[in-house]
N, C-alpha and C positions, 0 to 999 in steps of 0.2 A: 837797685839791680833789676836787668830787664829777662824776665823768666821767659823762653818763647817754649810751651807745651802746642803739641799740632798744629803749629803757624799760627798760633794765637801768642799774644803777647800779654804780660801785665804787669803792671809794679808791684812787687811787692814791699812793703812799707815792715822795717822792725822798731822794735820803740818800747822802754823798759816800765814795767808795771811793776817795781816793788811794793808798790802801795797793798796787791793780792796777794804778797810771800807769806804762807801761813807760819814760815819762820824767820825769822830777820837772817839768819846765812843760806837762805837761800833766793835766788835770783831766776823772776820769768822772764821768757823773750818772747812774745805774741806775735805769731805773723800775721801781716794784715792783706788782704786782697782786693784793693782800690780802698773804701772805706771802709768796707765792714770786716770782724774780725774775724776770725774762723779756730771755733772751738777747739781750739788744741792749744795747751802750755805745756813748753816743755822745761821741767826744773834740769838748771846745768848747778851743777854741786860745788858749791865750795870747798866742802874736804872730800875724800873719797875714803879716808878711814873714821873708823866709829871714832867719837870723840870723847867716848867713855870705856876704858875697859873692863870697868866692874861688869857683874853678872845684872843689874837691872836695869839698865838703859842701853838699847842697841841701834845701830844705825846698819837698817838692812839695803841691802845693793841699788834699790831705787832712789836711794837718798832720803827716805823715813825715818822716824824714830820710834820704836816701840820698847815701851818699857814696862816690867815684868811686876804683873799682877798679883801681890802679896794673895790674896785669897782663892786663886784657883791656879796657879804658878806659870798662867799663860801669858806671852807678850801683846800688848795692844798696842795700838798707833797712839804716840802721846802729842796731845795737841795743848799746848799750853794756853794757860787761861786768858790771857792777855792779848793772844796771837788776833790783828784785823779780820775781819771777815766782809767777803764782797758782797755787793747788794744782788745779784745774782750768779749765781754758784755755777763756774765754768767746767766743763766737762772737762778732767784733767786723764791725759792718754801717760801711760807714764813710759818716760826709753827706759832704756838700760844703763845699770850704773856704770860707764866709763871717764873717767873726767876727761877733761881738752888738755892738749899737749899748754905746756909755759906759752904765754900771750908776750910778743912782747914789747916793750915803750913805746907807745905812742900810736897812732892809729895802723890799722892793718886789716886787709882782705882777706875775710877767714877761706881758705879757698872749698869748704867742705860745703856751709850752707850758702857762702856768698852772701854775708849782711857785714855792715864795717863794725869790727871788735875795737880793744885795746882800750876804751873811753875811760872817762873818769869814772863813769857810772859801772864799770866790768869789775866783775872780782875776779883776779888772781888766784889758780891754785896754788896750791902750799907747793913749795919748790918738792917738800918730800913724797908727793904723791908718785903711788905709785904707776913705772911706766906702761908695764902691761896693761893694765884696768884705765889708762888712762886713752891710750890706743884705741880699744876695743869703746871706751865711753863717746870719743869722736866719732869714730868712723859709724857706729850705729845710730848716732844723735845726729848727724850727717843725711843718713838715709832718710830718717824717721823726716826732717824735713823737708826733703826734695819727695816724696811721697805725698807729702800733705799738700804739698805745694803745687803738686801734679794733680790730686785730687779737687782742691779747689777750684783750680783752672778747669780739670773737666765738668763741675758740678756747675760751672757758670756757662760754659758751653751747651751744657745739656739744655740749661734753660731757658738760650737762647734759641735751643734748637736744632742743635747740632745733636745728632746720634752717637753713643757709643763708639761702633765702627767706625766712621769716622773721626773721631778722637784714636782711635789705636791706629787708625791710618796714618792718621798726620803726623803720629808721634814717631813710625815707622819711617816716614817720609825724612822726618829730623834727622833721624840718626842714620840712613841708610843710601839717604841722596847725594851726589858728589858736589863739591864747592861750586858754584856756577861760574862759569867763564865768560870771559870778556869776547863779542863777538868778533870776530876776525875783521867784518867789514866797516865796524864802530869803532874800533879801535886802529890808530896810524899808530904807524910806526913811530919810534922815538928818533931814529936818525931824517935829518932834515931831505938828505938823498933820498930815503925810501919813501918816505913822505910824499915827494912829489911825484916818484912813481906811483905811490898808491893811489895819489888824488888825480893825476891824468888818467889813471885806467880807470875812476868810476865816472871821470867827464868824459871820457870816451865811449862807456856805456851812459851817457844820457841821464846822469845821475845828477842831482841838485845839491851844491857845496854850499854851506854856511856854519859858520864861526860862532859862537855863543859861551862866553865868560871864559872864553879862552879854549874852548874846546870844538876840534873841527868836525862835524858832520857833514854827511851827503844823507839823499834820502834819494827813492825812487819816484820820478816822475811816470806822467804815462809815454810809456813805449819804449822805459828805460828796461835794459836786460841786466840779467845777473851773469855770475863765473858759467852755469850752463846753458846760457843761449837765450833761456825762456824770458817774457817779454810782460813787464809791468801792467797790468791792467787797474788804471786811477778808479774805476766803475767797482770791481770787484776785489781790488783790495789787495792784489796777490801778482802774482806771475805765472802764464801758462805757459805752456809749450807755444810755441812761434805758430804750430797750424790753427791756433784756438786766443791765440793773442789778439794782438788791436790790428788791425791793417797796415799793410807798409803801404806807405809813401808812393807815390805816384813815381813811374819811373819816367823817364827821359823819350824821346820820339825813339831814338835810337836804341834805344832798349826795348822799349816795346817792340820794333823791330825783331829784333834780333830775337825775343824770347819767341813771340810767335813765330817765326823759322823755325827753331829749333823745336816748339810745338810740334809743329804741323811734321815735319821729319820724323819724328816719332812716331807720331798718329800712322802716317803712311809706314814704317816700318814696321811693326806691331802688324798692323791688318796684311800685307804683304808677307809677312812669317805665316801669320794663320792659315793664307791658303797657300802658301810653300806647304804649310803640314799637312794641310786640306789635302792638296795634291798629290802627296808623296803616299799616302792612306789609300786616296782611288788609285793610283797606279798598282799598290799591293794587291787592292780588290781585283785590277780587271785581271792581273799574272795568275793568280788564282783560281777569277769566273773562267777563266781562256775568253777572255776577251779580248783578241789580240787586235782586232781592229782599231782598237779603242787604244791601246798600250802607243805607239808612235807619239800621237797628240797629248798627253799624259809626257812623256819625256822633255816635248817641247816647252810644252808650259815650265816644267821644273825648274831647266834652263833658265828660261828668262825671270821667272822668279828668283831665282837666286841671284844673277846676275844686279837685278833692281833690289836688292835687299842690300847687297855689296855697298852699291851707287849710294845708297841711306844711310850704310851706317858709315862710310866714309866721310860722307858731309857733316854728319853730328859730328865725329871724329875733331874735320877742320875746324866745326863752329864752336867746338872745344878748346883751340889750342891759344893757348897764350899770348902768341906771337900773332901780333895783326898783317904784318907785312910779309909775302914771301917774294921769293928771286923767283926772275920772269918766267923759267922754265914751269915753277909752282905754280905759277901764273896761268900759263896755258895750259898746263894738265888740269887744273880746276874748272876751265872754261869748257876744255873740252868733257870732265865730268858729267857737267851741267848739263852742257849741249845734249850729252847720251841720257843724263837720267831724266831730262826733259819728252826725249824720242819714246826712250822706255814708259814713261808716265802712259803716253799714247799704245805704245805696245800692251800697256797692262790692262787697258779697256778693253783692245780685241782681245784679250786674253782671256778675259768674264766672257766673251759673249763666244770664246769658243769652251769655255768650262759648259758653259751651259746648253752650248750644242749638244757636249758631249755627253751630259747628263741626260739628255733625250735617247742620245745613242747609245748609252749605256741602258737606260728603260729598255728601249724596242728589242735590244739586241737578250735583253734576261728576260725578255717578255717568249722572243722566239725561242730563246733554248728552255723555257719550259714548255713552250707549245710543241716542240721539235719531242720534248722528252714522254709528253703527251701521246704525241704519234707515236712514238716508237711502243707506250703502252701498248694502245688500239690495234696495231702488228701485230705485237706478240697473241693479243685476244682473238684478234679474226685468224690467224693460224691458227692456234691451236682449237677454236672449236667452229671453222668452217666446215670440217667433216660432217659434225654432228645434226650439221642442217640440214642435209641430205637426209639423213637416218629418221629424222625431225618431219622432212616433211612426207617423206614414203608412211609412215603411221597416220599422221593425218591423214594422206589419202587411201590406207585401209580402213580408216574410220568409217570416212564417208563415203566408200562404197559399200558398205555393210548397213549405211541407214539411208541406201536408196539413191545416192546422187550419181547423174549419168550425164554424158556431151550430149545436146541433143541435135547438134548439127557439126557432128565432126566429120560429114561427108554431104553430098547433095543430095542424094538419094535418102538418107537418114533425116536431113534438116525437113528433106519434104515431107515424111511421112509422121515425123514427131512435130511436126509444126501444124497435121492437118488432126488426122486419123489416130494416130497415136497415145494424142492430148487426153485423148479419153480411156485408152489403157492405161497412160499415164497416173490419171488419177483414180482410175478403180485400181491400182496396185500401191498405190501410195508411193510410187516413184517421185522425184525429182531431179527435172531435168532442169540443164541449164546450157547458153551460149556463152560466145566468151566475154559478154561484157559482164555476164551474174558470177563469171568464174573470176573477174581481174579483181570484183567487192568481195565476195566468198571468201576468195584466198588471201586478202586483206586481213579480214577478221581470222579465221582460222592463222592464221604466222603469227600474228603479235606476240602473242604471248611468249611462242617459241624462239623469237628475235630477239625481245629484250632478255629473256633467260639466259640466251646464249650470248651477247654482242652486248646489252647493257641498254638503260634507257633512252645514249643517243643516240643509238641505231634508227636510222628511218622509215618508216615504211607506209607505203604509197603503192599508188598504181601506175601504169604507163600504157599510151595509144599513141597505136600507128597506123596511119590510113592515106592515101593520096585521092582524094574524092570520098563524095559524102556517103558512098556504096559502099565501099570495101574498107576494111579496117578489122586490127585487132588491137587487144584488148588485153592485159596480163597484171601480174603482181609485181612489183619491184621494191627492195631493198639497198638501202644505203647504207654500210655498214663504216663503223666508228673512223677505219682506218680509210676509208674515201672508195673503197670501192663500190660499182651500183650494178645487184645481180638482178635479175628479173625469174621470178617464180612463176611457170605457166602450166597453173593446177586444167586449164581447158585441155593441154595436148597431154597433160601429164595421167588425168583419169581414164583414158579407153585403156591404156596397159597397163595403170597402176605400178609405172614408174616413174620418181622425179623425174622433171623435165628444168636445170637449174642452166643459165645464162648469164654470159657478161652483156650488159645492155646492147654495146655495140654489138655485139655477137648477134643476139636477137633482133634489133633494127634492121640490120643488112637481111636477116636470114628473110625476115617481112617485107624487106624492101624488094626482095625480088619475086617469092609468092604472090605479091600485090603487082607486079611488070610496073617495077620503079621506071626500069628502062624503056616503058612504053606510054604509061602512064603517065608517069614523073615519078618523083623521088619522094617516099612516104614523108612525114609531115611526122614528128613526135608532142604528144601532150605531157607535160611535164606538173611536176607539184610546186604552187605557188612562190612555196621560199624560195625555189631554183633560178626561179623567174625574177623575184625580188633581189638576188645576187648577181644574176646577170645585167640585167638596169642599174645597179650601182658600180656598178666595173665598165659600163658600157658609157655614163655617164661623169664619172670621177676619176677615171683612170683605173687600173686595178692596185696599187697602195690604197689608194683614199678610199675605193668603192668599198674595199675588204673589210678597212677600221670602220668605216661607218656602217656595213652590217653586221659586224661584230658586234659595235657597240649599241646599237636594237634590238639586237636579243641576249646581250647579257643584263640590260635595263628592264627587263623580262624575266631573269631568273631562267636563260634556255641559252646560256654560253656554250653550253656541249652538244646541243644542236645546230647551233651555228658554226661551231669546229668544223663539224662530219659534213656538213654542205662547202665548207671551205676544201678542207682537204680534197674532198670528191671532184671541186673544180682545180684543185692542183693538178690530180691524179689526172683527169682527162675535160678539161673545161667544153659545154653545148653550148 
């Protein structure tokens, strides 16, 4: 009998030792485990009732005899004198007294321990044994075997090597794993019809048929596919998915073909979506910026975007359909397809290179409505504290007349006399006097502070002359304030009455141009501050777009973009 404990297998070998029976009715059966034996006998009883029923010989439930010791009235095990004895004394496990059910004629499979009974060599229980005891003597003598029989298997496993754990695994495996099945694709069917369907559909996946002692197999070559698609790889041993498989097969010119069309229509469809969505995004921005300029060319675009996306995916459509052949009408709707998504191709070039105008125009135009929004700041700033400059510079000029400063030629008669005789009252009193070229620096220095307090850092402030010959001229303060306006501060006329004297430039040029006989003279000549000069040479030589951005961007490379604003704006407001 072949014993399989945790996928292990062994013969077990039984084979009668009467030769050890310490009594002649009784019978061992040794089980053996390849060749060596394994210390357990177990005694199967030939009677299961006592065979004496006096009071001094007993047969107790294991099958022993103990009989009753005249001198101390206790039973002992009676081993008679005669009985063999073995040349090394076997470890005896003893079962439980049940006898085995009736044996009967002739050979038979005990189905309890699985060794062959019935022999010549087997003793028979007495027919009158009893059934209960005899029941309970199998079924436990039974156990006690397949126990032992498990234990020797694992005691030989152990020593192979094999861990406990797994020995409980295996055994768990034995009894708990399902009958294995024949696989679906090894096994053909038994009708000769199904048969050869089966074997056409694994040669039609690429599969290799051969016959062997009567039995049909196939096997996977490479690039043979299974029931789901995936595709034999001979290298690795297996089947992957089709994108990870072996290479297909070279296709036909005409395939080739045809897949790059169908490529490349794709490619262009895809990218042609992006900027449909591209597009549809900016035109939300510019409804939004109020960028309406921008909003017309944004709808064009869309248009034809859409339009050419149609054109593409109508083509994939055709290059899709089944039907190779269509009637002539199909004919020429396709030609004419072609012909328009051909044109459009062309249409969608100019279409980038007006996207990208438009993104310029989109820049410039957010560029201006925050320099628009800029000015409107500088407005509201120079309103609301234009007053205060006035107020501004009337304190300055109580300052400085209280620590001496006087015109020293705000008449002819006066310039004579402070220019001669005076000079020396002048400086025994600790006066100072000044003309109006000490009064246009004076009042330079003396505003600053009060300019940027009230108007902010990019307010300007500088001087200005007006003269038409190298005689006559005057000489003043001037301001350019955030929002473009340019005032002229003239502390020379302002100190004999100790009131501002405030001007719009033009205001003051003219009012000089004619105290100087512009009209006889000529026409005063104004000096101006450098950057003024440097804006008008680029406007005079680039145009005023270009001249504008390229002095802008000279002094915003500078870290002085808000002073270049206020000289901007100032030449919106009234360009010299």
């Amino acid at each position: 009998m072949i014993c399989c404990m945790g996928g292990v297998g062994k013969a077990l070998q039984a084979s009668d030792h009467t030769d050890l029976l310490p009594h002649p009715e009784r019978q061992a059966i040794q089980i053996m485990v390849g060749s060596q034996p394994v210390a357990a006998t177990f005694s199967l009883l030939a009677q299961v009732k006592s065979q004496s029923t006096g009071d001094d010989i007993r047969v107790m439930p294991d099958g022993t005899r103990k009989k009753r010791c005249p001198a101390c009235g206790e039973y002992h095990i009676d081993v008679p004198p005669d009985a063999p004895q073995p040349a090394t004394p076997l470890p005896i496990m003893t079962p439980p007294v049940t006898p085995l059910p009736p044996l009967q004629d002739g050979p038979a499979l005990d189905a309890g321990v699985g060794m062959v009974t019935g022999t010549d060599e087997s003793s028979k229980l007495p027919v009158e044994s009893d059934d209960i005891a005899a029941t309970v003597v199998n079924a436990v003598a039974t156990a006690l075997v397949t126990g032992m029989t498990a234990l020797g298997a694992g005691l030989m496993m152990i020593g192979l090597g094999v861990t406990p754990r797994e020995v409980v695994e295996g055994v768990q495996e034995l009894f708990t794993s399902p009958p294995p099945q024949p696989s679906p694709e090894a096994a053909p069917p038994p009708c000769d019809e199904e048969f050869e369907r089966w074997k056409q559909d694994f040669a039609s996946r690429g599969w290799r048929y051969s016959e062997r002692d009567g039995v049909a197999e196939f096997e996977p070559v490479e690039g043979a596919t299974n029931e789901s698609g995936w595709i034999y790889s001979q290298k690795e041993g297996a089947f992957k998915p089709p994108e990870e498989g072996v290479p297909q097969p070279d296709l036909s010119n005409s395939d080739t073909a045809y897949r790059e069309e169908v490529r490349l229509l794709q490619e262009d469809l895809e990218r042609q979506r992006d900027f449909l969505d591209r597009e549809r995004e900016r035109l939300r921005h510019y409804e939004q910026a109020g960028l309406a300029e921008l909003v017309p060319g944004s709808r064009e675009r869309i248009r034809e975007y859409e339009k050419l996306t149609q054109l593409n995916q109508r083509e994939l459509d055709r290059l899709g359909e089944d039907r190779p052949v269509h009637t002539v009408e199909e004919n020429q709707n396709l030609a004419a397809e072609t012909g328009e998504r051909l044109r459009t191709k062309e249409t969608f070039r100019q279409l980038n290179e007006s996207e990208a105008r438009s993104d310029e125009i989109q820049k410039r135009l957010e560029i201006d409505a925050a320099r628009e929004a800029s000015t409107r700041e500088a407005e509201a700033l120079v309103s609301q504290n234009l007053p205060r400059l006035e107020e501004r510079m009337k304190a300055i000029l109580d300052e400085k007349t209280k620590e001496g400063y006087f015109v020293r030629n705000s008449n002819l008669p006066k310039k004579a006399w402070n220019n001669t005789l005076g000079r020396a009252v002048e400086w025994a009193g600790g006066w100072k006097g000044g003309q109006c070229g000490e009064y246009g620096q004076w009042g330079m220095d003396w505003s600053k502070d009060a300019v940027h307090e009230l108007f902010g850092q990019d307010a300007v402030v500088t001087d200005i002359a007006a003269s038409n010959n190298p005689f006559l001229g005057h000489r003043a303060t001037k301001v350019i304030l955030p929002d473009g306006q340019r005032l002229v501060l003239d502390y020379w006329e302002s100190m004999p009455s100790g009131s501002p004297k405030i001007y719009q430039e033009d205001q003051w040029i003219e009012q000089w141009n004619q105290k100087l006989m512009g009209n006889i003279l000529g026409r005063v000549e104004v000096d101006r501050h450098p950057d003024e000069l440097l804006l008008k040479s680029q406007i005079e030589n680039f145009g005023e777009e270009a001249g504008v951005q390229k002095f802008r961007s000279y002094f915003a490379n500078r870290g002085r973009a808000g002073h270049a604003e206020t000289l901007i704006r100032s030449w919106g407001k009234n360009p010299w």
